[in-house]
C-alpha positions in Angstrom: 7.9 -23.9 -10.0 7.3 -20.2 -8.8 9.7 -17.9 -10.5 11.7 -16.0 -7.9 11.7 -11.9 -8.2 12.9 -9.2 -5.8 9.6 -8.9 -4.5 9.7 -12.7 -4.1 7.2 -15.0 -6.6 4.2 -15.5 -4.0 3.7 -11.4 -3.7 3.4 -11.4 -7.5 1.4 -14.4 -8.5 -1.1 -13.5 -5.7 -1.2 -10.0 -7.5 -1.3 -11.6 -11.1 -4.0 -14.8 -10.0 -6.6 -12.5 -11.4 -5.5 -11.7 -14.8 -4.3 -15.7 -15.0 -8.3 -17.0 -13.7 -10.2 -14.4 -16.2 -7.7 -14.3 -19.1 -9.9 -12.9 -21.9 -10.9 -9.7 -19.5 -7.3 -9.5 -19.0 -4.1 -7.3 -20.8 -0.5 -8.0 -21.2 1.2 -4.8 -21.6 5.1 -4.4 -21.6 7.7 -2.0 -22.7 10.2 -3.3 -24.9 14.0 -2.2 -24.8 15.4 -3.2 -21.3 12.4 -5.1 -20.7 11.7 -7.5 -23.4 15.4 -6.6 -25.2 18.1 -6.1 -23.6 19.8 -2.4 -23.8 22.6 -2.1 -26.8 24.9 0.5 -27.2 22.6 1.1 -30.3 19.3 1.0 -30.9 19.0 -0.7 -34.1 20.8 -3.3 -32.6 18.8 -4.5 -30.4 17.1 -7.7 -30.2 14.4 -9.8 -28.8 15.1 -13.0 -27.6 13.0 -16.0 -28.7 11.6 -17.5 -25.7 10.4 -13.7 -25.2 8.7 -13.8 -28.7 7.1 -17.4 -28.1 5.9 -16.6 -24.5 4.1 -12.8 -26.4 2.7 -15.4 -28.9 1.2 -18.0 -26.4 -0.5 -15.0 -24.8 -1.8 -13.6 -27.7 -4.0 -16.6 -28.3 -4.7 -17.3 -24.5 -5.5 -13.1 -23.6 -7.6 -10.7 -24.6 -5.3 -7.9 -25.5 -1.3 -8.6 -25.7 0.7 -5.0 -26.2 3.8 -3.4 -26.7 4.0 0.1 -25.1 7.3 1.5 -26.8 9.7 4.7 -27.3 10.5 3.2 -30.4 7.9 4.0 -33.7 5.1 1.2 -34.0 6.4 -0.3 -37.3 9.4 -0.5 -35.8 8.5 -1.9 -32.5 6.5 -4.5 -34.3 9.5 -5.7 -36.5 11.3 -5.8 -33.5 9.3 -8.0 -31.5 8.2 -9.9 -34.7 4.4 -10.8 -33.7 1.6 -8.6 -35.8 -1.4 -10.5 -33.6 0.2 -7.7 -30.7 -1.1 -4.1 -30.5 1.9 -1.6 -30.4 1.8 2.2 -29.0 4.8 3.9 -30.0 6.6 6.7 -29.8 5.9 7.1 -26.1 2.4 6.7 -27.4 2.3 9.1 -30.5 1.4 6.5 -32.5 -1.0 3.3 -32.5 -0.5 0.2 -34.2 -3.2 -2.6 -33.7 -3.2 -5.8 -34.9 -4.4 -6.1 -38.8 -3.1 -2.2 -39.0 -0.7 -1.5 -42.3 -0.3 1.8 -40.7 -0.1 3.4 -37.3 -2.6 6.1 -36.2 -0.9 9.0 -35.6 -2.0 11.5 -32.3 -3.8 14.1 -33.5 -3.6 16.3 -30.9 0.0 16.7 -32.4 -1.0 17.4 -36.0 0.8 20.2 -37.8 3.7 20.0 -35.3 5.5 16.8 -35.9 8.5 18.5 -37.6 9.0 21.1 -34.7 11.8 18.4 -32.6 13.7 17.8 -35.8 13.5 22.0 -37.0 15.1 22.9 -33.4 17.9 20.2 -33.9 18.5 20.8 -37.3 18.9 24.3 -35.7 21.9 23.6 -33.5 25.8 23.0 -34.3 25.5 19.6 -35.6 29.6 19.2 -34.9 29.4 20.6 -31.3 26.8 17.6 -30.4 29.2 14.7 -32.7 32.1 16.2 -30.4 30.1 15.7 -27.2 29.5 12.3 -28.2 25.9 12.7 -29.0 24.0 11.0 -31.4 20.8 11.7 -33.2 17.9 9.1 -34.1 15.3 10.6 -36.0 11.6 9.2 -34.8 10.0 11.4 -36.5 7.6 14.2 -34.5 10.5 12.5 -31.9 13.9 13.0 -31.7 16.2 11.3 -29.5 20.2 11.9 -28.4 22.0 9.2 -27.1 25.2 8.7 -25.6 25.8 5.1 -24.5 29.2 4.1 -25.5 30.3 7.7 -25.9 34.2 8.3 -24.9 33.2 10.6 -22.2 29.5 9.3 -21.5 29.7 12.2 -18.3 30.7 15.2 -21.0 27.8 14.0 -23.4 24.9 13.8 -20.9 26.4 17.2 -19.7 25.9 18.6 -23.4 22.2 16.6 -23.4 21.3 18.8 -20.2 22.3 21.8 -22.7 20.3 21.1 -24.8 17.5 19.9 -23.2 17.3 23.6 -21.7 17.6 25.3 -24.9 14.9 22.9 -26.2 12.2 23.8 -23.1 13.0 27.2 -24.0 12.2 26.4 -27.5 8.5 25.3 -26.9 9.3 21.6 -26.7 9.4 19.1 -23.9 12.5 17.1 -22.8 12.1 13.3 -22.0 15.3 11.4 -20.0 15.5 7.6 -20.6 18.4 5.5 -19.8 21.6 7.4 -21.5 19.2 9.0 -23.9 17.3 12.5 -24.0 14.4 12.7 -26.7 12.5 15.9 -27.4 9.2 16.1 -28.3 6.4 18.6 -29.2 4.3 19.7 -26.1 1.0 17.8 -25.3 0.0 14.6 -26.5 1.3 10.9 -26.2 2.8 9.7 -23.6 2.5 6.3 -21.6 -0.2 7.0 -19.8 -2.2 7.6 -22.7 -1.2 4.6 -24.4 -2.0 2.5 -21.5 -6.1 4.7 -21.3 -6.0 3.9 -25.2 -5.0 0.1 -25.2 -7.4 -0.2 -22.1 -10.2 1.3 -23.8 -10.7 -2.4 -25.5 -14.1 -3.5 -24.5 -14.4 -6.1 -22.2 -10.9 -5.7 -20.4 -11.5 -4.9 -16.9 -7.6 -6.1 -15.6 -4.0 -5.4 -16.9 -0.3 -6.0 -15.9 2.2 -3.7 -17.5 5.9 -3.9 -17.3 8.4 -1.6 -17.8 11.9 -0.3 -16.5 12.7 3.5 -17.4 11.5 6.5 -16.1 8.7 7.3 -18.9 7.4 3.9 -17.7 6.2 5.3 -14.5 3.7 7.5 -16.7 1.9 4.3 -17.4 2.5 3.1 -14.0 0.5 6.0 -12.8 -2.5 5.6 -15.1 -2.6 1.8 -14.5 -3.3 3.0 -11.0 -5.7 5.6 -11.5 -7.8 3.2 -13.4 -7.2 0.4 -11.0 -8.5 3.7 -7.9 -11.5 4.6 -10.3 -12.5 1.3 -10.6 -12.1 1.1 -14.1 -10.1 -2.2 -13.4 -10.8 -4.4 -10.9 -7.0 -5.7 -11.1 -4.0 -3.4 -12.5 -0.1 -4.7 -11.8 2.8 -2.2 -12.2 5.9 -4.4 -12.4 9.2 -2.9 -12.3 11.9 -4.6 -14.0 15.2 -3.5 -11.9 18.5 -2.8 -13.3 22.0 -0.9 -12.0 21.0 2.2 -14.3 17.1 2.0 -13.2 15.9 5.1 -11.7 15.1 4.8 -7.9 11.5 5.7 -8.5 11.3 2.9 -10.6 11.3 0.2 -7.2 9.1 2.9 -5.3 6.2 3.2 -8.0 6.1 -0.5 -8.6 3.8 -2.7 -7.3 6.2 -5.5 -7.5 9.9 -5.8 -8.9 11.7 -8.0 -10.8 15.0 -8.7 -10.9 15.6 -7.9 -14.9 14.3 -9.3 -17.8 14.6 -12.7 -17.0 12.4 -12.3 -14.4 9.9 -10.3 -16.5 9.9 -13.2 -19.0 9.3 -15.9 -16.1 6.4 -14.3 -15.2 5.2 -14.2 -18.9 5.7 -17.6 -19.0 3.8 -18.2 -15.8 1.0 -15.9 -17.1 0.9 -18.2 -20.6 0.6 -21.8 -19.0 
């Protein structure tokens, strides 16, 4: 049985037949919170549900490259999703785990500057952002403010704007994900070099990705620009659709699903 989508299951199987047909040319790459996981008020309580975890697994033996692109650091992303045979790019793609890897592999375009997020919050009135509702995760050369679940989640996004502006000003570069603002140093990562790096694998010539936030659409873009240069004879952008998903999100993708249910029926689909 076709899984249904928004963009209905024949659009997308048509789309994904190549990837299915040549599996070890082909790559499995998905975001993780709000696509795998479902979003939690916290972070660290997130969770990934099994049949997720088991379809990643069948792929893993079936494709030749299975990844996790993630905001979230490698080691964690990899504890979270709980398969090591799976490559992981995290930090928005600061960071490279691949499978066998006790560490990740830093960017070293960043080197010398990963402490320049957490200086310029460390900077600010620590009480002024608990007051606004915001809190801090430390992710290293990243550092994120959230404000799901915050009394007055309007108030606290108003004080992320704040500081996202004293932050540009600052030398850094603001990111906006769903209820969270992460800063960052300049240059360096970012989806869409995730997605060139994971790609770079020899002998894959055709990728899906997955994803549902705005930083997603980074890798959306470069997934196409391969896919244009002929780099990749077959490259899916599949946006997984939610009430808090940005607009662009349905307009970059080259299909849609209707949230991660229908992201995991086509990983199913992809595994048998």
């Amino acid at each position: 049985m076709s899984p249904q989508s928004e963009s209905g299951g024949g659009e997308w199987a048509a789309r994904l037949e190549p990837l299915r047909t040549e599996p070890a040319r082909a790559a499995i790459l998905t975001d993780v919170d709000g696509t795998l996981a479902p979003i939690v008020e916290r972070a660290e309580d997130a969770a990934v549900p099994a049949a997720a975890r088991e379809a990643l697994a069948a792929l893993s033996e079936r494709y030749g490259l299975v990844g996790c692109i993630s905001g979230r650091r490698a080691e964690e992303a990899r504890r979270l999703v709980g398969l090591d045979s799976l490559a992981y790019a995290g930090n928005h793609g600061l960071e490279l785990l691949l499978p066998g890897d006790e560490a990740p592999r830093p960017d070293p375009s960043i080197a010398g500057r990963e402490g320049e997020a957490a200086a310029f919050l460390a900077g600010l009135d620590g009480e002024r952002l608990r007051a606004a509702g915001l809190r801090q995760e430390d992710k290293g050369p990243i550092q994120a403010l959230h404000w799901r679940g915050a009394v007055d989640e309007a108030a606290a996004e108003s004080c992320a704007h704040e500081v996202a502006n004293e932050g540009g000003r600052a030398g850094l570069e603001p990111r906006w994900g769903r209820k969270v603002l992460e800063l960052r140093p300049v240059g360096g990562g970012g989806k869409d070099g995730a997605i060139a790096s994971l790609l770079a694998e020899d002998g894959v010539d055709r990728a899906v990705y997955a994803g549902d936030d705005r930083t997603d659409l980074d890798a959306f873009r470069r997934l196409r620009e391969l896919r244009e240069e002929g780099q990749l004879v077959a490259g899916v952008c599949v946006g997984v659709l939610s009430a808090e998903a940005p607009a662009e999100l349905a307009e970059e993708s080259d299909v849609t699903v209707a949230g991660l249910d229908g992201w995991l029926e086509i990983l199913e689909w992809l595994a048998r």
